[in-house]
C-alpha positions in Angstrom: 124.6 78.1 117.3 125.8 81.7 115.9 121.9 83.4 116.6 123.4 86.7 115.2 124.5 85.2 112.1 121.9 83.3 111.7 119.8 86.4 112.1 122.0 88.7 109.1 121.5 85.7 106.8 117.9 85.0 107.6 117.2 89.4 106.8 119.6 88.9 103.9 117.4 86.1 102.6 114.3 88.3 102.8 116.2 91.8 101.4 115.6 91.0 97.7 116.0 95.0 96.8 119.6 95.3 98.5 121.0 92.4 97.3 120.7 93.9 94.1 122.2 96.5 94.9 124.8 95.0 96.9 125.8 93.0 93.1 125.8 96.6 91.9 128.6 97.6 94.6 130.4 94.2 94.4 131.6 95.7 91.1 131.6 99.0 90.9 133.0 99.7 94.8 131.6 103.3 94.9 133.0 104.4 98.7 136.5 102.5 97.6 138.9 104.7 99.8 136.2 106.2 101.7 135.0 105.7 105.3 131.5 105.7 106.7 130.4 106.1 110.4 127.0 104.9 110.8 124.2 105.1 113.8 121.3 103.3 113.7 118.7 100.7 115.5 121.7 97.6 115.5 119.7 94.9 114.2 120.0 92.2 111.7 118.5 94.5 108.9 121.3 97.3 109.7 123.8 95.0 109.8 123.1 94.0 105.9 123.0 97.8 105.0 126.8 97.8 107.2 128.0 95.2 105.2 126.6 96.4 101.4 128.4 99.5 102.3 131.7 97.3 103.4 131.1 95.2 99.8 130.9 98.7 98.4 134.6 99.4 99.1 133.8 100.9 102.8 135.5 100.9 106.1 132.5 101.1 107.9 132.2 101.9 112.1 128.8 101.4 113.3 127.1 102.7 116.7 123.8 102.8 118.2 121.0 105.5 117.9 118.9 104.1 121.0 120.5 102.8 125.0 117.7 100.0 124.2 117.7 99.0 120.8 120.9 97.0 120.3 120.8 93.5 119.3 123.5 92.1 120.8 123.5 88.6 119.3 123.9 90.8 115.9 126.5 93.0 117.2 128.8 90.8 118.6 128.4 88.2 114.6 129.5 91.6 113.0 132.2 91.9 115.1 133.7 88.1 114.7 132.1 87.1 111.5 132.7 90.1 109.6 135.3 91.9 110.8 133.3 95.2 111.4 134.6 97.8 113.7 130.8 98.0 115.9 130.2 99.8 119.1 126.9 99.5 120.6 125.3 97.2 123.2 121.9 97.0 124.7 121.4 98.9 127.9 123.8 101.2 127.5 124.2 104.6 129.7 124.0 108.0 128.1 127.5 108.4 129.0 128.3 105.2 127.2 126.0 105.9 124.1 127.9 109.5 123.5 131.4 107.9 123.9 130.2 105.2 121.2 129.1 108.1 118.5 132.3 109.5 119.1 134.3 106.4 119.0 132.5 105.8 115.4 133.1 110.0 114.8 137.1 109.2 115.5 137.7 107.3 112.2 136.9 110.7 110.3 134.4 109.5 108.0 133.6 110.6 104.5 129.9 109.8 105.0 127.8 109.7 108.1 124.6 108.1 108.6 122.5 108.9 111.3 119.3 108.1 113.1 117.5 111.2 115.1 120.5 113.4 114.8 122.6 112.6 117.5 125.5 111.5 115.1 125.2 114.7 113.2 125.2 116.7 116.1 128.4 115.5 117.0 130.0 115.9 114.3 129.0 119.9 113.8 130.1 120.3 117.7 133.4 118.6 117.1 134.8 120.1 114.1 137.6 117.2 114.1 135.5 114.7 113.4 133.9 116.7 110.6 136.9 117.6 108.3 136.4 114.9 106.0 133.0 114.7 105.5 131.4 115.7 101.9 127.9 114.6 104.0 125.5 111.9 105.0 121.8 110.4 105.3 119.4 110.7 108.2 116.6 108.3 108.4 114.0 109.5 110.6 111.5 112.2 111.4 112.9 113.1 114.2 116.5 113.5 112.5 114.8 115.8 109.9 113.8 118.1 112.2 116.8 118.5 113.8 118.3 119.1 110.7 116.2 121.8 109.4 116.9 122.9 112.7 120.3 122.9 112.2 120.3 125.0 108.6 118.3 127.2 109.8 120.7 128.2 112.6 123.2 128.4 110.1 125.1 125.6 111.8 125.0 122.8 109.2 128.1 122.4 108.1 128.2 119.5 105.8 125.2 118.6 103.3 122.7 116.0 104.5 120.0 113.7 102.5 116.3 113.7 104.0 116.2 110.0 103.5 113.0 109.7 106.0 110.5 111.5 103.1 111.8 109.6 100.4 108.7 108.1 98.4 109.6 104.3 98.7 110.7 105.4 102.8 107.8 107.3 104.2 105.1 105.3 102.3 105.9 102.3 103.2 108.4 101.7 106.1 106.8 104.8 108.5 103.2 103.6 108.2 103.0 99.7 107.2 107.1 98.8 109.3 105.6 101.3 112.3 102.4 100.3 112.7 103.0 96.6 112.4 106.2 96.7 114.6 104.5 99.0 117.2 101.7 96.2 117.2 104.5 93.1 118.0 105.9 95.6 120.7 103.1 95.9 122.6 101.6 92.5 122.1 105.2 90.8 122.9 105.4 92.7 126.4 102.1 92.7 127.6 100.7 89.6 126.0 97.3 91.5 126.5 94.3 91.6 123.6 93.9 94.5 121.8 90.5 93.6 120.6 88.2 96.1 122.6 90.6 98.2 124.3 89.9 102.1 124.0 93.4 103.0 121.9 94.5 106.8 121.8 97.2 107.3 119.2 98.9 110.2 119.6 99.9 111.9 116.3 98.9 111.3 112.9 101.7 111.7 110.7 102.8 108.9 108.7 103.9 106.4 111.5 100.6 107.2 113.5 98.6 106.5 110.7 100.2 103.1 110.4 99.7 103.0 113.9 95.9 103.5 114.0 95.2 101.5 111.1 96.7 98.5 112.9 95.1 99.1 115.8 91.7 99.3 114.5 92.4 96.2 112.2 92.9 94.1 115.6 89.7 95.5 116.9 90.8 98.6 118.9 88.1 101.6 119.0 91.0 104.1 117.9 91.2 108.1 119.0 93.5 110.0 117.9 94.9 113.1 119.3 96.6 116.0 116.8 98.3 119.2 116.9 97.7 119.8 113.1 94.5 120.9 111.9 94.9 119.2 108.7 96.0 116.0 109.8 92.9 116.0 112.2 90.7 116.0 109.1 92.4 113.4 107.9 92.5 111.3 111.0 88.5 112.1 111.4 87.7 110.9 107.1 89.9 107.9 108.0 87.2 107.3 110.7 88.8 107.6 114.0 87.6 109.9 116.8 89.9 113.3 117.1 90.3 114.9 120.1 92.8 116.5 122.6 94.8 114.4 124.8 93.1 115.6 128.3 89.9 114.3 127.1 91.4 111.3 125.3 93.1 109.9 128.1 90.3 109.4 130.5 88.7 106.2 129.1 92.3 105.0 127.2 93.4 101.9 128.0 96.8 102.2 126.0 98.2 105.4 125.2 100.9 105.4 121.9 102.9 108.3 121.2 103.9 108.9 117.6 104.8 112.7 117.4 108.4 113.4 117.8 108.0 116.2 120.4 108.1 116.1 124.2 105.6 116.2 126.9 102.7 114.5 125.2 101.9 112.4 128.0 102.9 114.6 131.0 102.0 113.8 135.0 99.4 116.2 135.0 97.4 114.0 132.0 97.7 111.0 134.9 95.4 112.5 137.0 92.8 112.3 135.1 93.6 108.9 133.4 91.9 105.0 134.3 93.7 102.9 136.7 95.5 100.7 134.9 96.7 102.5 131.8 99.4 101.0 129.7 101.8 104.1 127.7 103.7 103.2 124.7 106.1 105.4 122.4 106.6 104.5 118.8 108.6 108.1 118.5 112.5 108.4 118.6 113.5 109.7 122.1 112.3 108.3 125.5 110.6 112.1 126.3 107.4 111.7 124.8 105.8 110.2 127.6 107.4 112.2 130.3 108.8 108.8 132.6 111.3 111.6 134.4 108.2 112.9 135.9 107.1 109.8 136.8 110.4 108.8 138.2 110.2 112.2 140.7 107.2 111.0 142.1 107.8 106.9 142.5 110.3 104.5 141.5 109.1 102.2 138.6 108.9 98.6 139.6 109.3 95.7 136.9 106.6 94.0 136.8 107.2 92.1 133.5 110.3 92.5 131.0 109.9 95.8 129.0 106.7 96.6 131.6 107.4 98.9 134.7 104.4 100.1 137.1 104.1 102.9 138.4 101.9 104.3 141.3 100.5 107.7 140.6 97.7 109.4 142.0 96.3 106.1 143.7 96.4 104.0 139.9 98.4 102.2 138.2 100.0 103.1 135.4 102.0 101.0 133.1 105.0 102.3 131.1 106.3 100.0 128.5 110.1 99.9 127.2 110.6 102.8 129.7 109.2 105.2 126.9 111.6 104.1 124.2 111.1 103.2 120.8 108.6 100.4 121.7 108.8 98.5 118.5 112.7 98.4 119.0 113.2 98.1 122.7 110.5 95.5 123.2 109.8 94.0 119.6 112.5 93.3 116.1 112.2 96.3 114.5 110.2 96.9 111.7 109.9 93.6 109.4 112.4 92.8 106.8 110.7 93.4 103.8 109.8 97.1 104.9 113.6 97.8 105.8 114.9 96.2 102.8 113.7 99.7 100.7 114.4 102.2 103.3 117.8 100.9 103.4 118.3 100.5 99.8 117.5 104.4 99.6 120.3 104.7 102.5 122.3 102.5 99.8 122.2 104.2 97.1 121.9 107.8 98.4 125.6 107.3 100.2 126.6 106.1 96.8 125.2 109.3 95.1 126.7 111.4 97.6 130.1 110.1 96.9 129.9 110.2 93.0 128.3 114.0 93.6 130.2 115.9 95.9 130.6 118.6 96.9 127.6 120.7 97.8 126.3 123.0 100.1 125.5 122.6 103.7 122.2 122.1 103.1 119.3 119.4 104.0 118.5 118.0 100.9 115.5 115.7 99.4 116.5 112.1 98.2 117.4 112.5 94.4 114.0 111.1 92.4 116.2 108.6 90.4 117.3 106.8 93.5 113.6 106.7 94.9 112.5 105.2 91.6 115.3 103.2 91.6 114.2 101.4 94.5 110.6 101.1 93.2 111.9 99.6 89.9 113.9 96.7 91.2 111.1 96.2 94.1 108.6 95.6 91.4 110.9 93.9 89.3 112.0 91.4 92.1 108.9 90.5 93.2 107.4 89.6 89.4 105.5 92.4 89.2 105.1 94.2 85.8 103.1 97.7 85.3 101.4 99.8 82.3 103.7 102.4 80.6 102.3 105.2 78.6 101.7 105.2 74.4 104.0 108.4 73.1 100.5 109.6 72.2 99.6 109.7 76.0 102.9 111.5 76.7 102.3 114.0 74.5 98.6 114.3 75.8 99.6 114.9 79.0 102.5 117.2 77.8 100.1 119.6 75.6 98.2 122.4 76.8 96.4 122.6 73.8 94.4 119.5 73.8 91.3 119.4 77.0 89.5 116.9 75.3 
């Protein structure tokens, strides 16, 4: 049996949102004559945005975005069954994981497509993989940051769509795809209750919101830990406990990081932890729990797939995933549904980009008719109609004249 296939046909089946889109492309074959280099999570729900883009007129070259996250099963069906030019494999070394991103650079795409910025990086270091591109996407928080980053520097050479805060991205696939993948994560490599367990959650952005929410659903008592003040009043309204990580940490019994910085779980926050802690991270790179440090001090030991121990200050401490993306490195991902509109934004802003070039290197929000877009044919796909306004509440809510 072909499980990778069967794997792209069972996320096709579920990806009601792109397949319309993918109709749309069938047709019109927006990127005809135009290459794409893409890095992302290589899952079954990736591979159907690779292979819209391909029905859109594409040559498309796909890498991954995480060592970890690689589903090989999927990789090698994209390679045989569709004839896509793919290089990515789980557990692969950094060395490896840079000489894919170039590999996928090397075809000199129009369009790039990136996940936490490495991709884009590339591209801005390496100006010969760069002199065909009008610009590209980046889907994550992470990735935003490093492109602001980047513009602010003045290095930004190319323009780049903020796909991650996108209405029908953020609101949906960062708090209801991350909290519910983080969840299957943790619960598929520890196969420990979450009911009762004292749950810190690290951040409260959109993905840590998700986050908490879940974990409090499944019985968790949920703290939160924030370096925004307004957030914090958030996370405390929502009902959760807010305080700072050196006091949180001391009666967790799971730790999840959700902030994309480093050195929110450092050594020195061990010392003070319970023996038997378990650390997760739900943000992009592997440095959010600091397992170098770690690593300096002891070896970790496999104890369990996806669970390493770790002998620290006379405790045990339990890393999952080795700090990566936990929902990715020991779970599926976010679910379908939740990936089927984040990557029909991807869709349709790489077909805007190619109908509306050029611009300036700059980072860019996701245009508001390709974020309503997506609502539209999400509501309309799943039977769901809504009110629409009289013209004499337009003009109500158009007049400055009339209060009452």
């Amino acid at each position: 049996m072909n499980e990778g296939f069967n794997k792209i046909k069972w996320a096709e089946e579920w990806m009601k949102v792109i397949a319309r889109i993918r109709e749309e492309f069938r047709k019109e074959k927006p990127f005809e004559g135009m290459k794409i280099s893409m890095a992302m999570h290589l899952e079954a729900k990736t591979a159907v945005l690779a292979l819209t883009l391909k029905e859109g007129g594409a040559q498309v070259s796909v890498a991954g975005c995480n060592p970890l996250s690689t589903d090989d099963d999927v990789a090698k069906s994209l390679k045989d069954d569709f004839d896509l030019d793919v290089h990515a494999w789980r557990g692969m070394t950094s060395t490896e994981y840079y000489e894919n991103l170039k590999k996928v650079l090397s075809i000199e795409p129009h369009i790039i497509i990136d996940d936490g910025g490495d991709l884009t990086t590339l591209a801005i270091k390496n100006s010969e993989y760069s002199k065909n591109l009008i610009g590209g996407n980046e889907e994550t928080t992470t990735g935003v940051l490093r492109l602001k980053s980047m513009e602010k520097a003045g290095v930004l050479k190319f323009p780049m769509f903020d796909v991650n805060d996108a209405l029908m991205k953020h609101l949906f696939d960062n708090r209801y795809g991350t909290g519910q993948s983080t969840l299957d994560g943790i619960m598929n490599s520890t196969n420990l209750i979450i009911a009762g367990k004292k749950v810190v959650v690290a951040g409260y952005g959109w993905c840590g919101k998700g986050i908490a929410n879940r974990m409090k659903g499944m019985g968790a008592v949920v703290f939160v830990t924030e370096v925004d003040p307004f957030k914090a009043i958030e996370a405390k309204m929502d009902g959760f406990t807010v305080m700072p990580m050196e006091e949180a940490i001391k009666d967790a019994d799971l730790v999840v990081t959700a902030t994309g910085v480093k050195d929110v779980v450092t050594l020195e926050h061990i010392k003070s932890a319970k023996d038997g802690i378990i650390l997760a991270n739900a943000g992009h790179f592997n440095n959010e729990v600091a397992v170098e440090e770690f690593e300096k001090v002891t070896k970790g030991i496999e104890v369990r797939r996806n669970v390493k121990k770790y002998n620290l200050f006379n405790k045990k401490v339990f890393v999952l995933a080795d700090g990566r993306l936990v929902n990715l490195a020991a779970g599926q991902g976010h679910p379908v549904e939740i990936m089927d509109l984040s990557f029909s934004i991807q869709a349709l802003t790489a077909r805007y980009l190619a109908k509306n070039e050029p611009r300036e290197p700059k980072v860019y929000p996701v245009p508001e008719e390709v974020d309503r877009r997506v609502a539209e044919i999400f509501l309309k796909v799943n039977g769901i109609e809504i009110d629409k306004l009289t013209e004499e509440q337009i003009k109500y809510i158009n007049s400055w004249e009339e209060g009452t």
